[in-house]
Backbone as XML, in Angstrom:
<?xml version="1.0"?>
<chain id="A" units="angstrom">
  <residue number="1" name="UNK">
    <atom name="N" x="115.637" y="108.464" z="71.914"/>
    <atom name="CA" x="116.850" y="109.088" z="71.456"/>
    <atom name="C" x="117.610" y="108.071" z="70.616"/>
  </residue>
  <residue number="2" name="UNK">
    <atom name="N" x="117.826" y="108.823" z="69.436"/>
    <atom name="CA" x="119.267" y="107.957" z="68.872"/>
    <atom name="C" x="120.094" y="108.098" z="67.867"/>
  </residue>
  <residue number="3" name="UNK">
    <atom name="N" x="120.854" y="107.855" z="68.735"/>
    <atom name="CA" x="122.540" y="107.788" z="67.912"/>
    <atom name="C" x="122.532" y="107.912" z="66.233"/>
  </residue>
  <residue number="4" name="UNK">
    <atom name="N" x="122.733" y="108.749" z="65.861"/>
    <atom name="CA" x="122.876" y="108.721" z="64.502"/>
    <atom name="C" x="124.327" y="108.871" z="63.748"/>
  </residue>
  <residue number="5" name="UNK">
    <atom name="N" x="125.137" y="109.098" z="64.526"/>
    <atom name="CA" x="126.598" y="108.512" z="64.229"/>
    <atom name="C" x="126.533" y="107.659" z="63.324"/>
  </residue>
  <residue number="6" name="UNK">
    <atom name="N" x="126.837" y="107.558" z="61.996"/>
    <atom name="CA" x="127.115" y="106.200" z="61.088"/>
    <atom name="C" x="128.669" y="105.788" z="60.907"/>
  </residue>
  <residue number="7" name="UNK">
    <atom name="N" x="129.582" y="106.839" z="61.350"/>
    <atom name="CA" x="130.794" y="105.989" z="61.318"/>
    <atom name="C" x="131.298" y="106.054" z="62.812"/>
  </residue>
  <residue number="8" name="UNK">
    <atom name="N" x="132.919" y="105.326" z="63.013"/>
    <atom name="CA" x="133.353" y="105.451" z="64.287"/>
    <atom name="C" x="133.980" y="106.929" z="64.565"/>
  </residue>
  <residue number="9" name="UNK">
    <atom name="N" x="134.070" y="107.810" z="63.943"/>
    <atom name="CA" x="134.486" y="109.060" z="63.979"/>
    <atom name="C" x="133.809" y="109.692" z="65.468"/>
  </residue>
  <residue number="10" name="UNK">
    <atom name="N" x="134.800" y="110.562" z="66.250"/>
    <atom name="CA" x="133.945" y="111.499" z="67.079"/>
    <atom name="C" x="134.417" y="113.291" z="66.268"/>
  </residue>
  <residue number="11" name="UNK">
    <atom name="N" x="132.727" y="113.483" z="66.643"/>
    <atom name="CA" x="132.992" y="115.040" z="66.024"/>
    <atom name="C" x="133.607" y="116.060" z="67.289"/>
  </residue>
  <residue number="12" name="UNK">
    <atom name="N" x="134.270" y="117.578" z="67.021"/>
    <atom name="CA" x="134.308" y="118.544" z="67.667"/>
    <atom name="C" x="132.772" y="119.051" z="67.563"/>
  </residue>
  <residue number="13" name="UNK">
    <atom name="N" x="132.896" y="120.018" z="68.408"/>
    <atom name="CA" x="131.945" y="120.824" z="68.680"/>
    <atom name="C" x="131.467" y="121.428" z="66.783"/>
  </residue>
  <residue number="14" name="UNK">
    <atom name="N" x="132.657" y="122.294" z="66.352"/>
    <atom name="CA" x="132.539" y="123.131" z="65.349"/>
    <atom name="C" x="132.358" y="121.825" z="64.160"/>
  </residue>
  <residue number="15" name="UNK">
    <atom name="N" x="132.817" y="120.203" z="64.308"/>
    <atom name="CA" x="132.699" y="119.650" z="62.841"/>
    <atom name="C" x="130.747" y="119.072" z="62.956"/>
  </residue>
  <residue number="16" name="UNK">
    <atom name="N" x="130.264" y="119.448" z="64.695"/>
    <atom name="CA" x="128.673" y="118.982" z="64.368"/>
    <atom name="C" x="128.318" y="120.136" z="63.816"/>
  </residue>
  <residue number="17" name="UNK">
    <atom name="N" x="128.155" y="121.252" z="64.145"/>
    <atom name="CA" x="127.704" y="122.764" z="63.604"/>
    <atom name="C" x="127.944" y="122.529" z="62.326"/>
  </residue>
  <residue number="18" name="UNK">
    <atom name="N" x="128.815" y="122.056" z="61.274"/>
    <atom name="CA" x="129.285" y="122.056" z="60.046"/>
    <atom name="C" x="128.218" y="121.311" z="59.525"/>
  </residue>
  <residue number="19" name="UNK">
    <atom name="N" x="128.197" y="119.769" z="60.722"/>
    <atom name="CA" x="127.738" y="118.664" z="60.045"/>
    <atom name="C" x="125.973" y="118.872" z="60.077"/>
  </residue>
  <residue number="20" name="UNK">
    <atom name="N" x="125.318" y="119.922" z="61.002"/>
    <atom name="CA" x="123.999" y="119.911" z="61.775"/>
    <atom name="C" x="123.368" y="120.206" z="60.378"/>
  </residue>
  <residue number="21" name="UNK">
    <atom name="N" x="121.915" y="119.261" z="59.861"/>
    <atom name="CA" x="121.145" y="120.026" z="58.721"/>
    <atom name="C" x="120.634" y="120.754" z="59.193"/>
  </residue>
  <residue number="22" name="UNK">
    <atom name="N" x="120.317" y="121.496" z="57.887"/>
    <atom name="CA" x="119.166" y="122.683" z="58.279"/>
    <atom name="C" x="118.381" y="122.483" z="57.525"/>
  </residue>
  <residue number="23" name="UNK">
    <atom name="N" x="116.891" y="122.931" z="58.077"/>
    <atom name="CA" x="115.713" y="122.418" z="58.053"/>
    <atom name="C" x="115.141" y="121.243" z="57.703"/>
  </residue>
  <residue number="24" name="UNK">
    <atom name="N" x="115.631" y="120.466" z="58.122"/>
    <atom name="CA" x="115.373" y="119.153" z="58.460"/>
    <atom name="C" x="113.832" y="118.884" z="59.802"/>
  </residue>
  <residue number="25" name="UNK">
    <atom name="N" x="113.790" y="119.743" z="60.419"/>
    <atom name="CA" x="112.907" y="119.564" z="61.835"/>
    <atom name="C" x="113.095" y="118.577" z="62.080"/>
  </residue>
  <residue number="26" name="UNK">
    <atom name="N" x="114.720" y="118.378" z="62.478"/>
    <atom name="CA" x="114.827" y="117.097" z="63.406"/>
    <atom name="C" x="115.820" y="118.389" z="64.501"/>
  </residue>
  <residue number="27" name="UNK">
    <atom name="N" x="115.848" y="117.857" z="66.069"/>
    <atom name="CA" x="116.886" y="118.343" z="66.783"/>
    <atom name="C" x="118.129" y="117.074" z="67.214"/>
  </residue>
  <residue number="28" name="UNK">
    <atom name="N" x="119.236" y="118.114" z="67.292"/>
    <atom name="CA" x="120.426" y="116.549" z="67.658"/>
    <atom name="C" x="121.474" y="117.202" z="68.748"/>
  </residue>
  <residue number="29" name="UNK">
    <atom name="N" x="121.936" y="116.328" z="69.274"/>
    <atom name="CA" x="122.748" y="116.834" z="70.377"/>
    <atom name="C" x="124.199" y="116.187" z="69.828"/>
  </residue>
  <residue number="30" name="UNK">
    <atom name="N" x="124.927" y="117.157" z="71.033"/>
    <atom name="CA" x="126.357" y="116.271" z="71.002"/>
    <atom name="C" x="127.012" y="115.960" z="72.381"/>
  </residue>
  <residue number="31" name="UNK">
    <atom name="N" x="127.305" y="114.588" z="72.608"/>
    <atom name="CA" x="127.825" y="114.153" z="73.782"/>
    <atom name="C" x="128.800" y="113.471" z="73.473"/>
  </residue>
  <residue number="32" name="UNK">
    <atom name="N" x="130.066" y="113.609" z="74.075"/>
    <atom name="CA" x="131.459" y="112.942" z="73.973"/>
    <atom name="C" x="131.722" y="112.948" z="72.833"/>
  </residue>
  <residue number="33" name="UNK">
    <atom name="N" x="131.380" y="113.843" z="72.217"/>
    <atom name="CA" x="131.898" y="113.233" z="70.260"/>
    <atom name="C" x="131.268" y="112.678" z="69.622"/>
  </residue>
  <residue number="34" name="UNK">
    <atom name="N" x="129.970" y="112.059" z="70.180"/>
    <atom name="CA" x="128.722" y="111.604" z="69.355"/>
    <atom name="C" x="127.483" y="112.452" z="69.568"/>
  </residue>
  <residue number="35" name="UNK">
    <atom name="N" x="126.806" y="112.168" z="68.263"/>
    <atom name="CA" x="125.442" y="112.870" z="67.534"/>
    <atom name="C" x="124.501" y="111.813" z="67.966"/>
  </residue>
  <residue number="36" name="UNK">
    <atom name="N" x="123.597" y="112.777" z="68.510"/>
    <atom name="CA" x="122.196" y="112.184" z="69.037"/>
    <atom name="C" x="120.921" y="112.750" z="68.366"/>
  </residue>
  <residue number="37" name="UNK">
    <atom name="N" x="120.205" y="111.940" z="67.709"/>
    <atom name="CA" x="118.946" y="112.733" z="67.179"/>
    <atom name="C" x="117.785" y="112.473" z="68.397"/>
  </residue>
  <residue number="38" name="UNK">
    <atom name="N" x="117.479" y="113.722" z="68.369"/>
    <atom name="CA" x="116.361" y="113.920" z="70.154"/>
    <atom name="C" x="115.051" y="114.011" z="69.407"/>
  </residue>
  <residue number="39" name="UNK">
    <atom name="N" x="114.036" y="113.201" z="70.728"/>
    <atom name="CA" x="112.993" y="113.216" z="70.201"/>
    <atom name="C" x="112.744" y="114.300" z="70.109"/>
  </residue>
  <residue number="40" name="UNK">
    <atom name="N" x="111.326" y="114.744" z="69.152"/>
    <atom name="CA" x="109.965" y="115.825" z="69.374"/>
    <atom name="C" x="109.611" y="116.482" z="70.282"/>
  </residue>
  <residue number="41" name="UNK">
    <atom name="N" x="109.437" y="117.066" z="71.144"/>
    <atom name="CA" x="108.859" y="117.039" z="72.304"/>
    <atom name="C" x="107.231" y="117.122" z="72.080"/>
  </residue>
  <residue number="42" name="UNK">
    <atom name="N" x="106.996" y="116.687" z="73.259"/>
    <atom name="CA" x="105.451" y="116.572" z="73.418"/>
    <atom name="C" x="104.455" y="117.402" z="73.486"/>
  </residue>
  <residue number="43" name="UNK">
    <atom name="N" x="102.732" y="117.731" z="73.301"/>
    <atom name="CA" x="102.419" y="118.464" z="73.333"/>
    <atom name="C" x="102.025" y="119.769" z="74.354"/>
  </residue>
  <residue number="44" name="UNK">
    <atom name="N" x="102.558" y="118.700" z="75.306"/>
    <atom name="CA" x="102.778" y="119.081" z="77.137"/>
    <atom name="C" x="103.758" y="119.689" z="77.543"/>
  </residue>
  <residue number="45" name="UNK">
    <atom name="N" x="104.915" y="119.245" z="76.838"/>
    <atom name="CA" x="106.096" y="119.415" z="77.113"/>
    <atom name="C" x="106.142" y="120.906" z="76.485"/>
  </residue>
  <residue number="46" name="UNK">
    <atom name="N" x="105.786" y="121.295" z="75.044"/>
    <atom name="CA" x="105.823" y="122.314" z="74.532"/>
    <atom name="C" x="105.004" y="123.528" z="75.013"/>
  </residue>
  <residue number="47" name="UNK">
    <atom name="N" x="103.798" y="123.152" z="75.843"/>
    <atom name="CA" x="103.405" y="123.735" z="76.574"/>
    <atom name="C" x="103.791" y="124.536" z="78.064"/>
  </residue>
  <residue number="48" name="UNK">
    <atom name="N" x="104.622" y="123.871" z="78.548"/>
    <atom name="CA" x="105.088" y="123.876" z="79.803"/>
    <atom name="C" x="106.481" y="124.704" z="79.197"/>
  </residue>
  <residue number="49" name="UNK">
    <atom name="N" x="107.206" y="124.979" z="78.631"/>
    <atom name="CA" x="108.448" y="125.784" z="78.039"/>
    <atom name="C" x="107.675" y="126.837" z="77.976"/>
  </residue>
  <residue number="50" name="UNK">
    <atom name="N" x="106.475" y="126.734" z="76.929"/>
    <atom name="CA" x="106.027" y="128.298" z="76.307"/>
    <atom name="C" x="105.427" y="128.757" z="77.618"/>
  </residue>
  <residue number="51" name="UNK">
    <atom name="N" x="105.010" y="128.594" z="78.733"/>
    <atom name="CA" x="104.275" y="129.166" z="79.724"/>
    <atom name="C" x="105.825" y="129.650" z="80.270"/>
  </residue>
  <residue number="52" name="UNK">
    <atom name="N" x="106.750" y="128.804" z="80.451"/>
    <atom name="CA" x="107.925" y="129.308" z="81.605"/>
    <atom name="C" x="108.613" y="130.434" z="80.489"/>
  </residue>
  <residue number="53" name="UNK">
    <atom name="N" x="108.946" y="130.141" z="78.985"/>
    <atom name="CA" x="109.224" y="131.299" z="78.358"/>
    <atom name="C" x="108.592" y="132.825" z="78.265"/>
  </residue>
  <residue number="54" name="UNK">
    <atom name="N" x="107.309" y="132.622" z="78.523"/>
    <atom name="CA" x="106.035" y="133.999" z="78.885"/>
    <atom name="C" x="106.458" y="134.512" z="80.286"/>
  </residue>
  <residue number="55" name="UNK">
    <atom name="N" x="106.485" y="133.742" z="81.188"/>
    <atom name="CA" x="106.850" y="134.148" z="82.577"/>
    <atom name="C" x="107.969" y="135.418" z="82.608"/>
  </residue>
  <residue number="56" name="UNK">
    <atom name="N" x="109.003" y="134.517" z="82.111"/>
    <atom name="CA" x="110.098" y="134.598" z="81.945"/>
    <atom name="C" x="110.507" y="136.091" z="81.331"/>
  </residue>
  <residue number="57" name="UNK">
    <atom name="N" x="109.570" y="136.078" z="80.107"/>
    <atom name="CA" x="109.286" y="137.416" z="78.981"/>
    <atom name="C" x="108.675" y="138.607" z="79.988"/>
  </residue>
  <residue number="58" name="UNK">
    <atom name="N" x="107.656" y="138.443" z="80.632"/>
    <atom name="CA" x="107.356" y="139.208" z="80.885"/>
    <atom name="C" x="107.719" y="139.762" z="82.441"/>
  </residue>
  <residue number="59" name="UNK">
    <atom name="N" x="109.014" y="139.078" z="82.750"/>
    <atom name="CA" x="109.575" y="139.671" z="84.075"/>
    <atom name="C" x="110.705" y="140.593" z="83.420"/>
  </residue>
  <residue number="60" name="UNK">
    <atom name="N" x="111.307" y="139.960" z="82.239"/>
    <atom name="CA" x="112.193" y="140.686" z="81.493"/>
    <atom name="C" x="111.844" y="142.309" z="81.723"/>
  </residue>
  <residue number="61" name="UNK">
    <atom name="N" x="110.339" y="142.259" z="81.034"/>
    <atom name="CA" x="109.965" y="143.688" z="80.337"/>
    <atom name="C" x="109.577" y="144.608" z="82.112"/>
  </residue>
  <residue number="62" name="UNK">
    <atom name="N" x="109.232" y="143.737" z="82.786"/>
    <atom name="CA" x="109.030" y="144.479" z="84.056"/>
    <atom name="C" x="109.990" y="145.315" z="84.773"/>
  </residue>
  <residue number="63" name="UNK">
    <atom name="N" x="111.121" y="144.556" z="84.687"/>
    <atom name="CA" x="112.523" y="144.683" z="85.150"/>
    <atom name="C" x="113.523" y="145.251" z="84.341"/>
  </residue>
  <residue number="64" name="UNK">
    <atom name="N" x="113.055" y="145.885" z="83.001"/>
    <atom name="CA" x="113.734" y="146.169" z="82.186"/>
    <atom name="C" x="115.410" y="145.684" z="82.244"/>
  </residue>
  <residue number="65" name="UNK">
    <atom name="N" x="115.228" y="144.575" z="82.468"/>
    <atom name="CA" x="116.496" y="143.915" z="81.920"/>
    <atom name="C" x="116.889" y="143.543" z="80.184"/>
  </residue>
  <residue number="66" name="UNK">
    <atom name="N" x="118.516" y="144.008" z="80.022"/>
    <atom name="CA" x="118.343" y="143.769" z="78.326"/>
    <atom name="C" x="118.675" y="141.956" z="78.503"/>
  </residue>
  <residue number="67" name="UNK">
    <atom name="N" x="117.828" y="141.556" z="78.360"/>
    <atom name="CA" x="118.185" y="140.137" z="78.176"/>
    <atom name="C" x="116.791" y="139.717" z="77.042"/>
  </residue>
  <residue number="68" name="UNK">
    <atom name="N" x="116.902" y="138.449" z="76.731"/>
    <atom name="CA" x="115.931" y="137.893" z="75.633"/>
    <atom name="C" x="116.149" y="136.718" z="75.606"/>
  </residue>
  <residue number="69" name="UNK">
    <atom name="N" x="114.995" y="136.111" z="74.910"/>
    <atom name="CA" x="114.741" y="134.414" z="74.760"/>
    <atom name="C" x="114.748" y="133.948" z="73.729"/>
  </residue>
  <residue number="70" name="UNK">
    <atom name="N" x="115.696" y="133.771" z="73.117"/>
    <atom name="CA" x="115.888" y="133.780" z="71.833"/>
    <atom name="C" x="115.486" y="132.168" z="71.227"/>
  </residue>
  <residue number="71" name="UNK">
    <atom name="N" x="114.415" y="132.008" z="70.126"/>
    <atom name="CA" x="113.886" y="130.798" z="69.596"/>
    <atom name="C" x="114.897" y="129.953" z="69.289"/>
  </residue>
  <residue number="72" name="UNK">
    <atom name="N" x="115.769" y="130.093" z="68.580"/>
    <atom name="CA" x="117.106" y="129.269" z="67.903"/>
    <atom name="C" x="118.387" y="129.500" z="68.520"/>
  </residue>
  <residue number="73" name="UNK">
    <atom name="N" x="119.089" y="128.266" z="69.087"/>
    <atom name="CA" x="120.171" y="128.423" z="69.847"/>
    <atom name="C" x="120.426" y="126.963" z="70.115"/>
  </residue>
  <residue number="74" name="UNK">
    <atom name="N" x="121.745" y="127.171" z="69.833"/>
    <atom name="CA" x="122.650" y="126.030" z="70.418"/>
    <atom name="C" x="123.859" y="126.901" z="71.557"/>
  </residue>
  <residue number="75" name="UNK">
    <atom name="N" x="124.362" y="125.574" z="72.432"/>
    <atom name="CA" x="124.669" y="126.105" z="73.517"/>
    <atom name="C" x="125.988" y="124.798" z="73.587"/>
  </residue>
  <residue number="76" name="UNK">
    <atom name="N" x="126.724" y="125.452" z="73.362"/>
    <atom name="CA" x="128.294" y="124.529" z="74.043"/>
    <atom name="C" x="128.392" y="124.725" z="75.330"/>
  </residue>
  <residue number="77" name="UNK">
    <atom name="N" x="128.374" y="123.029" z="75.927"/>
    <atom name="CA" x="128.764" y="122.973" z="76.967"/>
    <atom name="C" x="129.704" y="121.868" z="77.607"/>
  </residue>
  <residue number="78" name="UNK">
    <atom name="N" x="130.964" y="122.655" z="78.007"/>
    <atom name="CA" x="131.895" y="121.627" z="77.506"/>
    <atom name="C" x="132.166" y="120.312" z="76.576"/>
  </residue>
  <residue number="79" name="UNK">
    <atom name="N" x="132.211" y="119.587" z="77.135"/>
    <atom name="CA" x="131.998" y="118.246" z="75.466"/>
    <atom name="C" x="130.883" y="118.306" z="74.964"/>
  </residue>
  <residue number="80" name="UNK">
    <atom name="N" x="129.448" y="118.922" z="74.801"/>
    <atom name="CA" x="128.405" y="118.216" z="74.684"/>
    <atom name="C" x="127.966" y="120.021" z="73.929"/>
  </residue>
  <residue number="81" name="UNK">
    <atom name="N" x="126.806" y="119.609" z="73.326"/>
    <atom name="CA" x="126.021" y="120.967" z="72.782"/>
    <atom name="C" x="124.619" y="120.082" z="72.484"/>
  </residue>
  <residue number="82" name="UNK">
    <atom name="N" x="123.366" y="120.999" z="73.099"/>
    <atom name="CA" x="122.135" y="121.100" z="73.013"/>
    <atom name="C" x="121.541" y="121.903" z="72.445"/>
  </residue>
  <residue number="83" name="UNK">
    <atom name="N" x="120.302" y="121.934" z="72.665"/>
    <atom name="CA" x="118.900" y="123.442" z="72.050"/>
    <atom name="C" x="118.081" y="122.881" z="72.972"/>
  </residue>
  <residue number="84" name="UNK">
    <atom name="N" x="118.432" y="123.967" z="74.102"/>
    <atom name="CA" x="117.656" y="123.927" z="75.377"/>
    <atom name="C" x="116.238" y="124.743" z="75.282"/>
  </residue>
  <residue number="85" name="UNK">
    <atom name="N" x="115.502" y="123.854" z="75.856"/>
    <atom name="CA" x="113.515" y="124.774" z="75.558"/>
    <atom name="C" x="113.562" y="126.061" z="76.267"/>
  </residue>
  <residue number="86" name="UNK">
    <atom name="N" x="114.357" y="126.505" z="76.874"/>
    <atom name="CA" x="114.584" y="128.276" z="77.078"/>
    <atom name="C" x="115.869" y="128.348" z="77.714"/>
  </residue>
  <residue number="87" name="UNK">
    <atom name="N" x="115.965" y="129.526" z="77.302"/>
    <atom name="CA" x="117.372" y="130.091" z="77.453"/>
    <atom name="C" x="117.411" y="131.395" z="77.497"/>
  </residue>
  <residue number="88" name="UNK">
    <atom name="N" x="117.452" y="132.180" z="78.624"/>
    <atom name="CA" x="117.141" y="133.372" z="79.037"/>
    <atom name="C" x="119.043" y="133.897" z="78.761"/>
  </residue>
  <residue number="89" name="UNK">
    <atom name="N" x="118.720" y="134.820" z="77.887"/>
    <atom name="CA" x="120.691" y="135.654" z="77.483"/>
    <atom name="C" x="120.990" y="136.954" z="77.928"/>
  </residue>
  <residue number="90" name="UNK">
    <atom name="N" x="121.713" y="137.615" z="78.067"/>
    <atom name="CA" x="121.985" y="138.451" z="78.577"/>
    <atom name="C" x="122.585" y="139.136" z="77.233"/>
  </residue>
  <residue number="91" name="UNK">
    <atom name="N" x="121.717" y="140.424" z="76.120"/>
    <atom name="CA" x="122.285" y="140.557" z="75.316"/>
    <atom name="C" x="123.420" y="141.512" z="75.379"/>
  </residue>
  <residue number="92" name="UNK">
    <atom name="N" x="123.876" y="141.909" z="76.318"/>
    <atom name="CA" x="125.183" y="142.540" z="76.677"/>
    <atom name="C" x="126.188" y="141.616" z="76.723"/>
  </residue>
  <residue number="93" name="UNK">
    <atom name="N" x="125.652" y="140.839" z="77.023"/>
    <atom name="CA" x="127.405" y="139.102" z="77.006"/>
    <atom name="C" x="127.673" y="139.129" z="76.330"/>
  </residue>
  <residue number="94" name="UNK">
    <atom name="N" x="126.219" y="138.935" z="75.126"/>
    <atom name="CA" x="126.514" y="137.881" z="73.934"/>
    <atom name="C" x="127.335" y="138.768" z="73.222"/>
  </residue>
  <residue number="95" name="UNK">
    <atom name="N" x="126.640" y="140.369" z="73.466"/>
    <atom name="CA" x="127.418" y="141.318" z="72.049"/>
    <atom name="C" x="128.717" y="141.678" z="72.283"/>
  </residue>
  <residue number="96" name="UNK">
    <atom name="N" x="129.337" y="141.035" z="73.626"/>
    <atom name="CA" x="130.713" y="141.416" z="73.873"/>
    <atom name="C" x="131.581" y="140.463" z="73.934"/>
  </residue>
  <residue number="97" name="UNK">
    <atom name="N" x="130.735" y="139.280" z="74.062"/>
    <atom name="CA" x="131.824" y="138.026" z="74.108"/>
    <atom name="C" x="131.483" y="136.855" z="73.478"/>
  </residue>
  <residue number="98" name="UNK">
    <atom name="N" x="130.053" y="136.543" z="72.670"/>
    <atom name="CA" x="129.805" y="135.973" z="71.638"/>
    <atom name="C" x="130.196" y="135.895" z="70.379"/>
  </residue>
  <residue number="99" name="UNK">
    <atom name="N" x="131.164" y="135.698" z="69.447"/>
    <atom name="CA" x="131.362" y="135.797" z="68.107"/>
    <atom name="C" x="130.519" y="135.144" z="67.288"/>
  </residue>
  <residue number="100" name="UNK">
    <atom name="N" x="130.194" y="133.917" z="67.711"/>
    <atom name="CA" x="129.364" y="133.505" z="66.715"/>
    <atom name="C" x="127.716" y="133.510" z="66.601"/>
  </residue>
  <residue number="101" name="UNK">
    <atom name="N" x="127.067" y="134.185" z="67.717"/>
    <atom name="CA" x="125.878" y="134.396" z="68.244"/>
    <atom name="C" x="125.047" y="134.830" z="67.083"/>
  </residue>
  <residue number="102" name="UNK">
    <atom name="N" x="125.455" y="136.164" z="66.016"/>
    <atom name="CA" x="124.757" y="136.936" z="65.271"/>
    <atom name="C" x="124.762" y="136.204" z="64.068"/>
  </residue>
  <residue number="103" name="UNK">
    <atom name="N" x="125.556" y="135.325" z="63.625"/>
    <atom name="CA" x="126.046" y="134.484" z="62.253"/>
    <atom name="C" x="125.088" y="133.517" z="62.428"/>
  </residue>
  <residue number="104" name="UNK">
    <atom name="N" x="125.153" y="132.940" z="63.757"/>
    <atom name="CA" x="124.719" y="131.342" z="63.401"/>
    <atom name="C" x="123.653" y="130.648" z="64.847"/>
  </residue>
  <residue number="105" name="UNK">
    <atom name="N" x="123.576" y="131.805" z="65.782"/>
    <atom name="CA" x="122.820" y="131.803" z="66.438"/>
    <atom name="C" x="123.546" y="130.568" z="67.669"/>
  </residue>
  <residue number="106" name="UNK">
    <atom name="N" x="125.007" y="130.744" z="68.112"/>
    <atom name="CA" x="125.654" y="129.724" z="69.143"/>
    <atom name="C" x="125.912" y="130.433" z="70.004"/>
  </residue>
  <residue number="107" name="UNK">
    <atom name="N" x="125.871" y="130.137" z="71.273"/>
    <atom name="CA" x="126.575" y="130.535" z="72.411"/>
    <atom name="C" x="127.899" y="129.272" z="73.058"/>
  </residue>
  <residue number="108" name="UNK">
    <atom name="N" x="128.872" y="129.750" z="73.089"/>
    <atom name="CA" x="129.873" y="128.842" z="73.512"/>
    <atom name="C" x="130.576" y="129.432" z="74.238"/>
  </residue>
  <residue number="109" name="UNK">
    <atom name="N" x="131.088" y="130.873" z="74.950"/>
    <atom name="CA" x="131.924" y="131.267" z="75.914"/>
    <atom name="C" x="130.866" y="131.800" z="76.347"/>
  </residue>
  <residue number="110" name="UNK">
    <atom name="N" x="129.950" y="131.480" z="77.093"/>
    <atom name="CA" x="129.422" y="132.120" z="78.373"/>
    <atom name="C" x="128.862" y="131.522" z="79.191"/>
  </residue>
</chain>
């Protein structure tokens, strides 16, 4: 992991989202006001998500729950925001109390 902060500045939540590239295929976090560029994950590691994301998928469809696993997502959580390897949503939350979910693909009040 590392710090890619180049000045002493700490960001908000909304000035990393501003600041986050896109398509870059790098991932970065935010903790206390600083930007973290996160490793790759591994080929194990990517393995072990996509099996618990399948699980996961296909209890959905069993249970006909409206929920989904959506590929792209950032997630505010209090000081800090990630892109967690699954994230099971409840698309009834998001469409009632998400604003920025459909724009930009964030969850931050739920």
């Amino acid at each position: 992991m590392t710090q890619t902060q180049t000045e002493s500045k700490l960001y908000t939540f909304d000035e990393f989202i501003e600041w986050y590239p896109e398509n870059s295929g790098k991932r970065y976090e935010l903790r206390r006001g600083m930007i973290f560029e996160m490793p790759k994950p591994t080929g194990t590691h990517s393995d072990v998500s996509g099996f618990i994301a399948g699980i996961l998928f296909l209890e959905i469809l069993r249970l006909k729950f409206p929920y989904s696993i959506p590929k792209e997502r950032v997630v505010k959580v209090e000081n800090a925001s990630y892109e967690p390897d699954v994230i099971v949503i409840d698309k009834n939350q998001v469409a009632n109390k998400e604003n920025r979910w459909k724009k930009e693909s964030i969850i931050t009040s739920l």
